[in-house]
CHARMM internal coordinates of N, CA and C (Angstrom, degrees):
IC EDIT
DIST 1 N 1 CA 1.4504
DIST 1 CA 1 C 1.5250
ANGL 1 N 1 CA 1 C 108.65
DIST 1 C 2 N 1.1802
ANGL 1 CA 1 C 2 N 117.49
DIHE 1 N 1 CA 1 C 2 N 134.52
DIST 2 N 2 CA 2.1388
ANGL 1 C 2 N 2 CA 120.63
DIHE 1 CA 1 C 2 N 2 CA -164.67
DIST 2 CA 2 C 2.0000
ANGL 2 N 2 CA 2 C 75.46
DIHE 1 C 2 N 2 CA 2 C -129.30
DIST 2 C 3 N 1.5451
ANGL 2 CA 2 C 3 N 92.99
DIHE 2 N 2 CA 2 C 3 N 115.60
DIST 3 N 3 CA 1.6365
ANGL 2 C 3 N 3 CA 118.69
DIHE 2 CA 2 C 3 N 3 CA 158.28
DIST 3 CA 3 C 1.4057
ANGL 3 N 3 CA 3 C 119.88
DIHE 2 C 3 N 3 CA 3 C -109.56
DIST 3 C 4 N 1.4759
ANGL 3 CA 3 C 4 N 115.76
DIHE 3 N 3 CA 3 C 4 N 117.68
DIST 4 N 4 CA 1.2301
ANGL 3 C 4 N 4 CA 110.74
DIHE 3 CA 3 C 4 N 4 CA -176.48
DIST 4 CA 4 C 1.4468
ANGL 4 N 4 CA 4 C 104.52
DIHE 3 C 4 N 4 CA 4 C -114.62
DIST 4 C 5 N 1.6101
ANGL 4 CA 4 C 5 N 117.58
DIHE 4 N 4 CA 4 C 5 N 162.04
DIST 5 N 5 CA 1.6957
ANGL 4 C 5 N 5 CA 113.97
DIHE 4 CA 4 C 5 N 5 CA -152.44
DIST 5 CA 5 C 1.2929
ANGL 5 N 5 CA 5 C 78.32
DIHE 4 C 5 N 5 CA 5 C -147.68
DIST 5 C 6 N 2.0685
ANGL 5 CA 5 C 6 N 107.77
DIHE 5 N 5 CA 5 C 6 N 118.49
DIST 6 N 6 CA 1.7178
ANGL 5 C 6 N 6 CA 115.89
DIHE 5 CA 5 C 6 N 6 CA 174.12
DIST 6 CA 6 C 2.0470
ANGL 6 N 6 CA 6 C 86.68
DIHE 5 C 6 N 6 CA 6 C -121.54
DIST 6 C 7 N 1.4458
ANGL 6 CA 6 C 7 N 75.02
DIHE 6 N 6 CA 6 C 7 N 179.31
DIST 7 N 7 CA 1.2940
ANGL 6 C 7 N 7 CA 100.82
DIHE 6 CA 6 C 7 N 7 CA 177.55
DIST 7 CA 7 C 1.2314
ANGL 7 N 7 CA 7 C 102.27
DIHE 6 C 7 N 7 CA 7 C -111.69
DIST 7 C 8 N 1.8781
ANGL 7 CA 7 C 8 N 104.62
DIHE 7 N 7 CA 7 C 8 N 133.88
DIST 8 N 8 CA 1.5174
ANGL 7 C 8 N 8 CA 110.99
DIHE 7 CA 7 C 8 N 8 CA 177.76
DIST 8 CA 8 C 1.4354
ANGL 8 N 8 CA 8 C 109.82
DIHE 7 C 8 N 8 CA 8 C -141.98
DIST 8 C 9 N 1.3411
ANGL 8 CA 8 C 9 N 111.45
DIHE 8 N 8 CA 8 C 9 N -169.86
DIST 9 N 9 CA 1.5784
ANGL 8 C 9 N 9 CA 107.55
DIHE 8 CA 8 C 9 N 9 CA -164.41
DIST 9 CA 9 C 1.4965
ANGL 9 N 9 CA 9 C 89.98
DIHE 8 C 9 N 9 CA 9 C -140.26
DIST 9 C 10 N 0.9823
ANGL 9 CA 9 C 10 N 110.72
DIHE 9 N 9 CA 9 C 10 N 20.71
DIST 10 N 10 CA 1.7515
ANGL 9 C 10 N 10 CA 127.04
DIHE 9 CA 9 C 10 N 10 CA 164.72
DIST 10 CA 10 C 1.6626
ANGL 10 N 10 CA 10 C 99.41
DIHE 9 C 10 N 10 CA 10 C -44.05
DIST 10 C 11 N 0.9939
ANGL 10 CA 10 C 11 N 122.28
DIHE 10 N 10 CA 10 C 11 N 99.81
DIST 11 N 11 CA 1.7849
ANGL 10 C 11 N 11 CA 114.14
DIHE 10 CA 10 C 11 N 11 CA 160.98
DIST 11 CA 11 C 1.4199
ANGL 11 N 11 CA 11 C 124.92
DIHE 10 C 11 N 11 CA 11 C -68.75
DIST 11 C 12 N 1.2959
ANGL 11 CA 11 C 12 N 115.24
DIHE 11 N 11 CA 11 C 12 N -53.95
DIST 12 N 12 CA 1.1513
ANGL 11 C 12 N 12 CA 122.92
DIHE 11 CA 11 C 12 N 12 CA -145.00
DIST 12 CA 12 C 2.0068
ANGL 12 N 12 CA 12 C 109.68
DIHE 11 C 12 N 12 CA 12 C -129.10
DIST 12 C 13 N 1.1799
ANGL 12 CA 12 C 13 N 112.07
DIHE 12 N 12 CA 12 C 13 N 158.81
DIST 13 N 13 CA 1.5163
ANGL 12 C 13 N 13 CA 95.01
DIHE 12 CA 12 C 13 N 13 CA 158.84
DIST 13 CA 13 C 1.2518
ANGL 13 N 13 CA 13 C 129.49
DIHE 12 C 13 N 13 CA 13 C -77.52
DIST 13 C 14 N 1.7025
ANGL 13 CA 13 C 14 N 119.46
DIHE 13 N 13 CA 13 C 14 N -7.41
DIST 14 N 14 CA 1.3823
ANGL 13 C 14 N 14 CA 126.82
DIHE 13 CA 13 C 14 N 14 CA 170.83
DIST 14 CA 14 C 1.2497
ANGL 14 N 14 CA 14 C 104.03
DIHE 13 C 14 N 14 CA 14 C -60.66
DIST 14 C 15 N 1.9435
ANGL 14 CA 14 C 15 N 118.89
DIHE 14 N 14 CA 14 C 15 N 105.56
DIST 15 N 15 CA 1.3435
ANGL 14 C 15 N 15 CA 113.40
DIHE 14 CA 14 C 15 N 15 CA 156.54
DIST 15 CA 15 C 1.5808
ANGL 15 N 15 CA 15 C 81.96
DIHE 14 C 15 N 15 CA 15 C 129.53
DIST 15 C 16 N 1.2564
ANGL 15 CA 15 C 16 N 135.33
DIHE 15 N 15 CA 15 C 16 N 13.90
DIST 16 N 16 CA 1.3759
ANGL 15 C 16 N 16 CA 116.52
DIHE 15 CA 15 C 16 N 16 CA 175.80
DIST 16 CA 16 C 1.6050
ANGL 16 N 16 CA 16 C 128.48
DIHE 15 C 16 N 16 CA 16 C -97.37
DIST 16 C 17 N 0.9429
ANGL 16 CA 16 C 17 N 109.41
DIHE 16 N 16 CA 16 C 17 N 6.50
DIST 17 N 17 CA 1.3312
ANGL 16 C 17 N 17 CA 138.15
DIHE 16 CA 16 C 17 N 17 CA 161.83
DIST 17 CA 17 C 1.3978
ANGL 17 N 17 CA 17 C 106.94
DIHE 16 C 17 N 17 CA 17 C -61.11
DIST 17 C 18 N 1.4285
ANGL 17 CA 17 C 18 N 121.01
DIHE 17 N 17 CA 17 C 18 N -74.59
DIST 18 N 18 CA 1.4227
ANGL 17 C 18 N 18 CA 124.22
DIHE 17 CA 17 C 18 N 18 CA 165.74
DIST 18 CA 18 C 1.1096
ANGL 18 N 18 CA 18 C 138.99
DIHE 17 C 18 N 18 CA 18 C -64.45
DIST 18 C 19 N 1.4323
ANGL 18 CA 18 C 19 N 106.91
DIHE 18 N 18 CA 18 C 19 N -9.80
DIST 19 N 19 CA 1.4693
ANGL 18 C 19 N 19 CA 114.76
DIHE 18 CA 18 C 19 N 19 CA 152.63
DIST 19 CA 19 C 1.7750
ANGL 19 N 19 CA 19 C 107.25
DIHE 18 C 19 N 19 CA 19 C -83.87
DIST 19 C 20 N 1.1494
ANGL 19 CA 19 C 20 N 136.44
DIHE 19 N 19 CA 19 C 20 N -28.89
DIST 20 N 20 CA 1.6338
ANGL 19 C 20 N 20 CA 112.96
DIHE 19 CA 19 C 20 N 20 CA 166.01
DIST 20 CA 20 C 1.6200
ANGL 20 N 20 CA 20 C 114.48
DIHE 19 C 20 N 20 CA 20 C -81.43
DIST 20 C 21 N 1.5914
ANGL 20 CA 20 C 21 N 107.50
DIHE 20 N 20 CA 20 C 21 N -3.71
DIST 21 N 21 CA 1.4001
ANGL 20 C 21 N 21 CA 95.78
DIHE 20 CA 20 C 21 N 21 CA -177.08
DIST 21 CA 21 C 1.6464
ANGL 21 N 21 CA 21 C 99.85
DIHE 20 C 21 N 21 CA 21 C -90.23
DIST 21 C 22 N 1.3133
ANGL 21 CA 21 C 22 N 140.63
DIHE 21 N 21 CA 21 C 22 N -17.48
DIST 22 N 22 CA 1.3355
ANGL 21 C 22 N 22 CA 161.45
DIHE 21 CA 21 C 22 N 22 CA 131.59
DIST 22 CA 22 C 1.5822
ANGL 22 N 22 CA 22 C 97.91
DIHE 21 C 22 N 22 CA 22 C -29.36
DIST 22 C 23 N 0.8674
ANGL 22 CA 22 C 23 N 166.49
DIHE 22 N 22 CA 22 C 23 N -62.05
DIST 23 N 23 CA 1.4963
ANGL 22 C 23 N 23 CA 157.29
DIHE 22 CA 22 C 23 N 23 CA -114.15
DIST 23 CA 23 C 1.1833
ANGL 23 N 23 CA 23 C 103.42
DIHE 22 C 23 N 23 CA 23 C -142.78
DIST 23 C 24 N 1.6391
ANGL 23 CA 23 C 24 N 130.63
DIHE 23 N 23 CA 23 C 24 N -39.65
DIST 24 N 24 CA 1.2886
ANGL 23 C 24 N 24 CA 144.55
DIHE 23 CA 23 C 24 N 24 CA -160.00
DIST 24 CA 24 C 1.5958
ANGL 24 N 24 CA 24 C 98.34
DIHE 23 C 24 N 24 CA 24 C -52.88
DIST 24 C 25 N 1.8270
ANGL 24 CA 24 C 25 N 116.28
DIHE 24 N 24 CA 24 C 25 N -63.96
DIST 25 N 25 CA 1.4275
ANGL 24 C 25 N 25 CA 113.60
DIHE 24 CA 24 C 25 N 25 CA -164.40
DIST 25 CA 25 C 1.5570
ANGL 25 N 25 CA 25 C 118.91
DIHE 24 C 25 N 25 CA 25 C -72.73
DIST 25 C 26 N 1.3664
ANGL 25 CA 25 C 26 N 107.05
DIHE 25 N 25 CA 25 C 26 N -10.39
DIST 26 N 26 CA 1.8309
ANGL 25 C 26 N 26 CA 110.26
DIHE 25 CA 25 C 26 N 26 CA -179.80
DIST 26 CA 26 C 1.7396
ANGL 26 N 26 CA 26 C 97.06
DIHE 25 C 26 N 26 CA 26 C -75.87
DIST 26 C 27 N 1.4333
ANGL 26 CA 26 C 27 N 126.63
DIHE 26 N 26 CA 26 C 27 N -23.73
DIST 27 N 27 CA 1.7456
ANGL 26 C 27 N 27 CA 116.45
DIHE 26 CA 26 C 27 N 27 CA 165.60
DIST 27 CA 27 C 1.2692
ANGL 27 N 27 CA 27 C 107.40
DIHE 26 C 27 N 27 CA 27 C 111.85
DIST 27 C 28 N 1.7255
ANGL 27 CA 27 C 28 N 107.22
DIHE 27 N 27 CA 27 C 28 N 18.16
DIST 28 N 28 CA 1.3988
ANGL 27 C 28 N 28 CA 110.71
DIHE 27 CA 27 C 28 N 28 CA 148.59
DIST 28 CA 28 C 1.5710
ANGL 28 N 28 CA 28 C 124.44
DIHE 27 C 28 N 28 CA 28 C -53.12
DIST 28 C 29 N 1.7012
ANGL 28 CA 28 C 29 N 107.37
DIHE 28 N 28 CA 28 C 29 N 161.30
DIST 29 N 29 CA 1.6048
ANGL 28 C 29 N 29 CA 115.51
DIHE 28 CA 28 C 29 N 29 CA 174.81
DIST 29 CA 29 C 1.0252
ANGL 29 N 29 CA 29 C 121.97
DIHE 28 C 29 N 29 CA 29 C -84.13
DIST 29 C 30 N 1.5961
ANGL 29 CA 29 C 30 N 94.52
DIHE 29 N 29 CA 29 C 30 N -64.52
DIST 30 N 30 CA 1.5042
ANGL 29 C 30 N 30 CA 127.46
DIHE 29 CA 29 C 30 N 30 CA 167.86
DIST 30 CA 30 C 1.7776
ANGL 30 N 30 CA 30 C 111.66
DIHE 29 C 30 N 30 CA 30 C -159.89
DIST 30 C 31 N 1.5081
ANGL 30 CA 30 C 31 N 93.72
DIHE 30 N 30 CA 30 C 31 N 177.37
DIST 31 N 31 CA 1.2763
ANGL 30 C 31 N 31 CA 93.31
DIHE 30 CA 30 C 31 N 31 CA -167.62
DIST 31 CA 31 C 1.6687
ANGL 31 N 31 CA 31 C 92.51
DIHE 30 C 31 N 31 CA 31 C -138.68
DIST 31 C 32 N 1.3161
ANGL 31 CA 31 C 32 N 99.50
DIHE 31 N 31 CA 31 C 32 N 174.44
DIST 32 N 32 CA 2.0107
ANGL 31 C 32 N 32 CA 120.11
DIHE 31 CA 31 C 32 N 32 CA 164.30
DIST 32 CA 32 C 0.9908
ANGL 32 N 32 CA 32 C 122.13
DIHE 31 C 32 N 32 CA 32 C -127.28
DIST 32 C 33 N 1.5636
ANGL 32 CA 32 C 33 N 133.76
DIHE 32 N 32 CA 32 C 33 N 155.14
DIST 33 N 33 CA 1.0569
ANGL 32 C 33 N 33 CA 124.15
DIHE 32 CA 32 C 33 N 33 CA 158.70
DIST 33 CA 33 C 1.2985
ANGL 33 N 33 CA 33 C 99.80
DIHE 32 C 33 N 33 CA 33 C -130.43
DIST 33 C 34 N 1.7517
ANGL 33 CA 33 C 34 N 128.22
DIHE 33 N 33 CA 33 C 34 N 141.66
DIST 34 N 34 CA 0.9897
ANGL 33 C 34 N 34 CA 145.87
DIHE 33 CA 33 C 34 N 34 CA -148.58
DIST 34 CA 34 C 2.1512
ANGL 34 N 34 CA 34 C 96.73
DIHE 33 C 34 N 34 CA 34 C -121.96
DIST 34 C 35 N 1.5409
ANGL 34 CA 34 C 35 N 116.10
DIHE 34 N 34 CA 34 C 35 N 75.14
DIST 35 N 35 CA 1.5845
ANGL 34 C 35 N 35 CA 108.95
DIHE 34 CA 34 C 35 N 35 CA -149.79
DIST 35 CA 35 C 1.7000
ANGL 35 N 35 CA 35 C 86.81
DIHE 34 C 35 N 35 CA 35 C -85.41
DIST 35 C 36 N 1.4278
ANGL 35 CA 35 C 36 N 124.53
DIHE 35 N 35 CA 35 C 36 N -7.31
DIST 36 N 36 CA 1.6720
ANGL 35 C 36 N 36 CA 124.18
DIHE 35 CA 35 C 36 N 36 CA 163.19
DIST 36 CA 36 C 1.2849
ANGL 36 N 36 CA 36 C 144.19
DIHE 35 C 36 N 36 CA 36 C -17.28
DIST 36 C 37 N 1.7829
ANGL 36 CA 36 C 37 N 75.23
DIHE 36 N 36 CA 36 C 37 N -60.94
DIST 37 N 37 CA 1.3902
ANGL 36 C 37 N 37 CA 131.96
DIHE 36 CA 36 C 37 N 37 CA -151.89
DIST 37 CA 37 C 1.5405
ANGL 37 N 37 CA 37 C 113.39
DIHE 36 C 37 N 37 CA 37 C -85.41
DIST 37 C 38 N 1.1581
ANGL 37 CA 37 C 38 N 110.67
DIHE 37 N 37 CA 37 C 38 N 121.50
DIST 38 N 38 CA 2.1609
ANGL 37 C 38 N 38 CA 122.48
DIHE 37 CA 37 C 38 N 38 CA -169.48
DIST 38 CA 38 C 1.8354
ANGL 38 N 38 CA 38 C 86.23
DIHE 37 C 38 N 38 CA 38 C -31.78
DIST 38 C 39 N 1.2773
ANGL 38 CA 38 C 39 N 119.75
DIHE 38 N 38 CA 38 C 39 N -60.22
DIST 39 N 39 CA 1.5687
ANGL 38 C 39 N 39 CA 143.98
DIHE 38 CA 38 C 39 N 39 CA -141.96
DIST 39 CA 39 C 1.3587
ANGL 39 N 39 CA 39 C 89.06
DIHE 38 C 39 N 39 CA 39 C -73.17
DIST 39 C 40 N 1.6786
ANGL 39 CA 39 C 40 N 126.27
DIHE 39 N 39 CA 39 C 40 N -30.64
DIST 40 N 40 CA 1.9804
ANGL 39 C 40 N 40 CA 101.94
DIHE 39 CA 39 C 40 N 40 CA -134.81
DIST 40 CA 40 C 1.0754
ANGL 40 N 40 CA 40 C 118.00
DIHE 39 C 40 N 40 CA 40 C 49.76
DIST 40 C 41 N 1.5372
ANGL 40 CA 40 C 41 N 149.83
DIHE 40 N 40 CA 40 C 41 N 34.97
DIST 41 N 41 CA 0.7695
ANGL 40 C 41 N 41 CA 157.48
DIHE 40 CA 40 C 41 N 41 CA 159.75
DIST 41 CA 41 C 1.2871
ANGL 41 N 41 CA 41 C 123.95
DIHE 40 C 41 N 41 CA 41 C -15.57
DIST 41 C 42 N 1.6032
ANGL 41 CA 41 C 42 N 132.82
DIHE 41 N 41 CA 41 C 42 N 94.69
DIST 42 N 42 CA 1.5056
ANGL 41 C 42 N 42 CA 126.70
DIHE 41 CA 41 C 42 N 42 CA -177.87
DIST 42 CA 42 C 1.4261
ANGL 42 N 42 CA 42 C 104.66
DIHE 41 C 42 N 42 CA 42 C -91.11
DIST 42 C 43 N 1.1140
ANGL 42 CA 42 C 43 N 129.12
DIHE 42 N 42 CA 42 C 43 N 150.33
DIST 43 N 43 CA 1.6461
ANGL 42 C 43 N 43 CA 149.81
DIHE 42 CA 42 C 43 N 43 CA 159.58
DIST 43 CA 43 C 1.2448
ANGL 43 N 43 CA 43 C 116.38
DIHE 42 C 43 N 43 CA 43 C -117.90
DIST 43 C 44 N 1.5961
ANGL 43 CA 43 C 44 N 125.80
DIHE 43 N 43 CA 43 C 44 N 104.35
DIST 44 N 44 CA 0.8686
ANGL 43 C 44 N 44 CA 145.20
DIHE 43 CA 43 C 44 N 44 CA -170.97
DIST 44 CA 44 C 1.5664
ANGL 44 N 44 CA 44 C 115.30
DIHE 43 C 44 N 44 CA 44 C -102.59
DIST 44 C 45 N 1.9352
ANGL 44 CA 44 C 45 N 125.29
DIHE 44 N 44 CA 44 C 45 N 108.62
DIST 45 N 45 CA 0.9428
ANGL 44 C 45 N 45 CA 112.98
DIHE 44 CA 44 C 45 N 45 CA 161.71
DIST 45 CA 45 C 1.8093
ANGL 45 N 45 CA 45 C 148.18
DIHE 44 C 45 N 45 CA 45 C -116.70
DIST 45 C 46 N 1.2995
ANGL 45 CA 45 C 46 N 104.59
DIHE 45 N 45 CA 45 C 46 N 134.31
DIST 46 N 46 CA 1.5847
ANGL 45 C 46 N 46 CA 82.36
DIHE 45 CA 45 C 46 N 46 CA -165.34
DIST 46 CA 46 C 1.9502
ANGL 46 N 46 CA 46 C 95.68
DIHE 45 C 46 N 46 CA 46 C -133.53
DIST 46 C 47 N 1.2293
ANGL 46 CA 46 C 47 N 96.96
DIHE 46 N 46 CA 46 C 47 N 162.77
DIST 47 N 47 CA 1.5603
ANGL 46 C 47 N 47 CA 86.63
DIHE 46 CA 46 C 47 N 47 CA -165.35
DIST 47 CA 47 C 1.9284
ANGL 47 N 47 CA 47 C 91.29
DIHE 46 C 47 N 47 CA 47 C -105.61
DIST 47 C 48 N 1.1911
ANGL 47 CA 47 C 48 N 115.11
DIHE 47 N 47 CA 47 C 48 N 29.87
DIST 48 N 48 CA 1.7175
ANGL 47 C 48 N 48 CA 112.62
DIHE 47 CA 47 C 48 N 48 CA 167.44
DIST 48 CA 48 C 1.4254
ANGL 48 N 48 CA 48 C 97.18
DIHE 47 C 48 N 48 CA 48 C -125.57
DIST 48 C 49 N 1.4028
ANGL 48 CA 48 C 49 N 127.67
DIHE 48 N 48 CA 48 C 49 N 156.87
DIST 49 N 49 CA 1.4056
ANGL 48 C 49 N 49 CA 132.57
DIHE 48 CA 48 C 49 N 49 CA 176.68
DIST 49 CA 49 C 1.2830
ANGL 49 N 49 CA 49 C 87.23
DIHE 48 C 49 N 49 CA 49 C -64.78
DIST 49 C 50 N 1.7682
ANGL 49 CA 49 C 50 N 106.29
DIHE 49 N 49 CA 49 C 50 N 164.49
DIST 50 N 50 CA 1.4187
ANGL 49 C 50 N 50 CA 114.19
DIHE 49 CA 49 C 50 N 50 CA 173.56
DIST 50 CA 50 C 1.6175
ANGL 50 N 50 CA 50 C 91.74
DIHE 49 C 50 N 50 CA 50 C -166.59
DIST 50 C 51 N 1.4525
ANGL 50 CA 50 C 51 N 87.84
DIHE 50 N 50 CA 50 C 51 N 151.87
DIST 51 N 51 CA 1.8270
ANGL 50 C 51 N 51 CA 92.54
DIHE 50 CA 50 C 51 N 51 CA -171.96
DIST 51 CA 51 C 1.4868
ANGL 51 N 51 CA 51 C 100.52
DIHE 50 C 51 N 51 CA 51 C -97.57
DIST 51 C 52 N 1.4660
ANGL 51 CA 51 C 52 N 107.04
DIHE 51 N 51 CA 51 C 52 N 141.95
DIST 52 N 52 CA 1.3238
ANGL 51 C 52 N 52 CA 108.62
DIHE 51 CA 51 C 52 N 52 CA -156.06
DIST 52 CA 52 C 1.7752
ANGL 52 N 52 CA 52 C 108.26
DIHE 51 C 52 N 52 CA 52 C -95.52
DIST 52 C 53 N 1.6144
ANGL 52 CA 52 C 53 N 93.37
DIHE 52 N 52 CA 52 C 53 N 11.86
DIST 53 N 53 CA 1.7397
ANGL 52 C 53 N 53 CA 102.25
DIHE 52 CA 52 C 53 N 53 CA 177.62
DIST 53 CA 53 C 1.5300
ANGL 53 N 53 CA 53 C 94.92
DIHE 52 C 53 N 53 CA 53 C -83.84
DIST 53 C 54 N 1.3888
ANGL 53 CA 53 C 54 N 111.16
DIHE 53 N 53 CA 53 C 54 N -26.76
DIST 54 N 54 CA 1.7844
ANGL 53 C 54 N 54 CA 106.17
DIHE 53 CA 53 C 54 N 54 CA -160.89
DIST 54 CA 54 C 2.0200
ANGL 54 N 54 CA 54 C 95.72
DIHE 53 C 54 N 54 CA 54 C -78.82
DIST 54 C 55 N 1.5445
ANGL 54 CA 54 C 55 N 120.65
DIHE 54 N 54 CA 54 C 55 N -26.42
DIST 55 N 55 CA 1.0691
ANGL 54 C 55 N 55 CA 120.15
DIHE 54 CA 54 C 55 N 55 CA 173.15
DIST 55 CA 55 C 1.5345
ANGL 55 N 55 CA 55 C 111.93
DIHE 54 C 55 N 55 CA 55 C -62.33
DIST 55 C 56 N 1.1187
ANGL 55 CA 55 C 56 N 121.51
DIHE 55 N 55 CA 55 C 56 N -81.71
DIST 56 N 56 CA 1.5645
ANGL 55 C 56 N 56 CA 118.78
DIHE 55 CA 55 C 56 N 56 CA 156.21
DIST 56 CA 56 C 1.3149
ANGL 56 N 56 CA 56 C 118.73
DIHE 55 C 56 N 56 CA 56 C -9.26
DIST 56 C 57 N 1.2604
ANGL 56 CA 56 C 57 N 131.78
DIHE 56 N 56 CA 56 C 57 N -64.77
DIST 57 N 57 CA 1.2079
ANGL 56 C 57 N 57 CA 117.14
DIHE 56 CA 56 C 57 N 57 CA -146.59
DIST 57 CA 57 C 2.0697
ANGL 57 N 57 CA 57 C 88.01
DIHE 56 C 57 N 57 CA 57 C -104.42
DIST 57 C 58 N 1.3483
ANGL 57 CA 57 C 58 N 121.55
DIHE 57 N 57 CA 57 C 58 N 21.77
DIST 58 N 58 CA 1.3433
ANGL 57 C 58 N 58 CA 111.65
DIHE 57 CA 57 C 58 N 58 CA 159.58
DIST 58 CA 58 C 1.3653
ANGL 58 N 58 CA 58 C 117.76
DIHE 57 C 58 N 58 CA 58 C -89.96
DIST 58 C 59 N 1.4306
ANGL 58 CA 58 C 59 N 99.28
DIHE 58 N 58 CA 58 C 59 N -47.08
DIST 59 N 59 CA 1.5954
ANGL 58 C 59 N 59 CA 119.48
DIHE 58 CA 58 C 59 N 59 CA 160.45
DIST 59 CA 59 C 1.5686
ANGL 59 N 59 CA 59 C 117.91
DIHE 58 C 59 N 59 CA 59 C -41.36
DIST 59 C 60 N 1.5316
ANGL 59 CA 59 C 60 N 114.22
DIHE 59 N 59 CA 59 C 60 N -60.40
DIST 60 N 60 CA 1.6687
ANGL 59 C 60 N 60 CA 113.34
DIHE 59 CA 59 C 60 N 60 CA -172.90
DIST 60 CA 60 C 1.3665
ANGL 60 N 60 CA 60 C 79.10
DIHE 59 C 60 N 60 CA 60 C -57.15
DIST 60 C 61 N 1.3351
ANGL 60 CA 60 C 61 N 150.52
DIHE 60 N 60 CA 60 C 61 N -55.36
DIST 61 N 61 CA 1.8085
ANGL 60 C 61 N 61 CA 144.57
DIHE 60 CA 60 C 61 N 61 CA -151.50
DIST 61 CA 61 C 1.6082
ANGL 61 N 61 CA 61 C 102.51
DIHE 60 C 61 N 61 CA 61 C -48.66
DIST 61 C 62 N 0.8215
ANGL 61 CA 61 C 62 N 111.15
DIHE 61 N 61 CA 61 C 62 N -39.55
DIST 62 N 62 CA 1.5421
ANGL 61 C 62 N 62 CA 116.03
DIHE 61 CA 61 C 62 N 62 CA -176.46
DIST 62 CA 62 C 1.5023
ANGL 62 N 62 CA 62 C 129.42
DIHE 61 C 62 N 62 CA 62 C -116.49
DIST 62 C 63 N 1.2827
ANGL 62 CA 62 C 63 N 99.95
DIHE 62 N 62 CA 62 C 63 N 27.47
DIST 63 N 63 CA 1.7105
ANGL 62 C 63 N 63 CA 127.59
DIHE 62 CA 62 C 63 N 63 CA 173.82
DIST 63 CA 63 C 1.4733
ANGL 63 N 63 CA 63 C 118.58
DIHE 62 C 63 N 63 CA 63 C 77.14
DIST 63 C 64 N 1.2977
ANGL 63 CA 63 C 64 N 126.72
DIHE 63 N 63 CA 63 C 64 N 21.62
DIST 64 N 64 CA 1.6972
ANGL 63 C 64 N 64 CA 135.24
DIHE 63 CA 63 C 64 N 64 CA 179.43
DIST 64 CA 64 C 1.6706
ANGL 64 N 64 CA 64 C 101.66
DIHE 63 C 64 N 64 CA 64 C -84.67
DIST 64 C 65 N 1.2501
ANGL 64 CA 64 C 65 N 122.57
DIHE 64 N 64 CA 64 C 65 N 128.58
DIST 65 N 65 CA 1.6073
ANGL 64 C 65 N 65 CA 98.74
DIHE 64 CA 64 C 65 N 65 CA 147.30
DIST 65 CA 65 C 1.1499
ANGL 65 N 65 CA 65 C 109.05
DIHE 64 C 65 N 65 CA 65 C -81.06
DIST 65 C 66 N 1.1384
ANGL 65 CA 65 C 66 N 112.41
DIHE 65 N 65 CA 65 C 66 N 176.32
DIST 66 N 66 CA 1.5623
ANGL 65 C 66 N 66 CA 121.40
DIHE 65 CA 65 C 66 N 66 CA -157.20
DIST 66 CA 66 C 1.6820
ANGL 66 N 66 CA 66 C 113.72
DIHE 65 C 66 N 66 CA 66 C -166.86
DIST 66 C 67 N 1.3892
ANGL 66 CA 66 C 67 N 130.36
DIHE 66 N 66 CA 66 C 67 N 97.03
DIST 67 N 67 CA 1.2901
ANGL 66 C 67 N 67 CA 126.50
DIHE 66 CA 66 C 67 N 67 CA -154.25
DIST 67 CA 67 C 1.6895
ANGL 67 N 67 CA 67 C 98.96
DIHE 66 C 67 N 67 CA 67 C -125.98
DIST 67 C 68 N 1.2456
ANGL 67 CA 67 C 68 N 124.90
DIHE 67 N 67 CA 67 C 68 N 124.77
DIST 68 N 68 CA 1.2706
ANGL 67 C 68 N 68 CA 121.41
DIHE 67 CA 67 C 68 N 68 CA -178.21
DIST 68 CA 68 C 1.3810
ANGL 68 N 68 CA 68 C 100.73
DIHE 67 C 68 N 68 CA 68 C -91.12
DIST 68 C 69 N 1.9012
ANGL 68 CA 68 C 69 N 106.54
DIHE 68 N 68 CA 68 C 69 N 146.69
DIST 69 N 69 CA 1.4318
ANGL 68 C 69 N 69 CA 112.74
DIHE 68 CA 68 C 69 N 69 CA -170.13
DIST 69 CA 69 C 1.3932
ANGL 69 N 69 CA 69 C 79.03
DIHE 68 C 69 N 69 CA 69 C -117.93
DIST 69 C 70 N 1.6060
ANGL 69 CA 69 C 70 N 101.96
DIHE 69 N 69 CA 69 C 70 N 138.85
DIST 70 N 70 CA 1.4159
ANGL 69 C 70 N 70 CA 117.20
DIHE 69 CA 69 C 70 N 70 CA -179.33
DIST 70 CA 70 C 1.8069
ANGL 70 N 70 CA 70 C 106.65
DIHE 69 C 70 N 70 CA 70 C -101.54
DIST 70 C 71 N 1.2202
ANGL 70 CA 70 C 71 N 113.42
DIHE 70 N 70 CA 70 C 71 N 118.60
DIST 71 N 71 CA 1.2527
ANGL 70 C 71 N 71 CA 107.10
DIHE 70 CA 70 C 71 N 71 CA 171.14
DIST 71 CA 71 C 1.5649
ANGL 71 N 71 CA 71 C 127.17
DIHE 70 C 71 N 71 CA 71 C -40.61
END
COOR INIT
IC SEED 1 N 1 CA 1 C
IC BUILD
């Protein structure tokens, strides 16, 4: 399983629906959002590599920023 962890400005759970309908076709599992967290912290998991520009830039598609934190 390859989890990748961006930075978002996700507030709320209003709108998370369209954020898995956003993520669903790139061959994600599931995902988190961490709304705690300084970051919003998303954790993204999918058990195929996936480039984490194509995550980002599904998110900016539907108004999230979206910043991948590189280990």
């Amino acid at each position: 399983m390859n989890i990748l962890m961006f930075r978002t400005d996700i507030q709320s759970p209003i709108g998370i629906q369209s954020v898995w309908e956003a993520l669903k076709p790139l061959g994600i599992k599931s995902f988190s959002i961490d709304f705690s967290d300084f970051n919003h912290a998303l954790s993204v998991m999918s058990e195929e590599l996936i480039n984490p520009q194509c995550i980002s830039t599904a998110l900016k598609g539907i108004g999230y920023y979206c910043e991948y934190l590189s280990k």
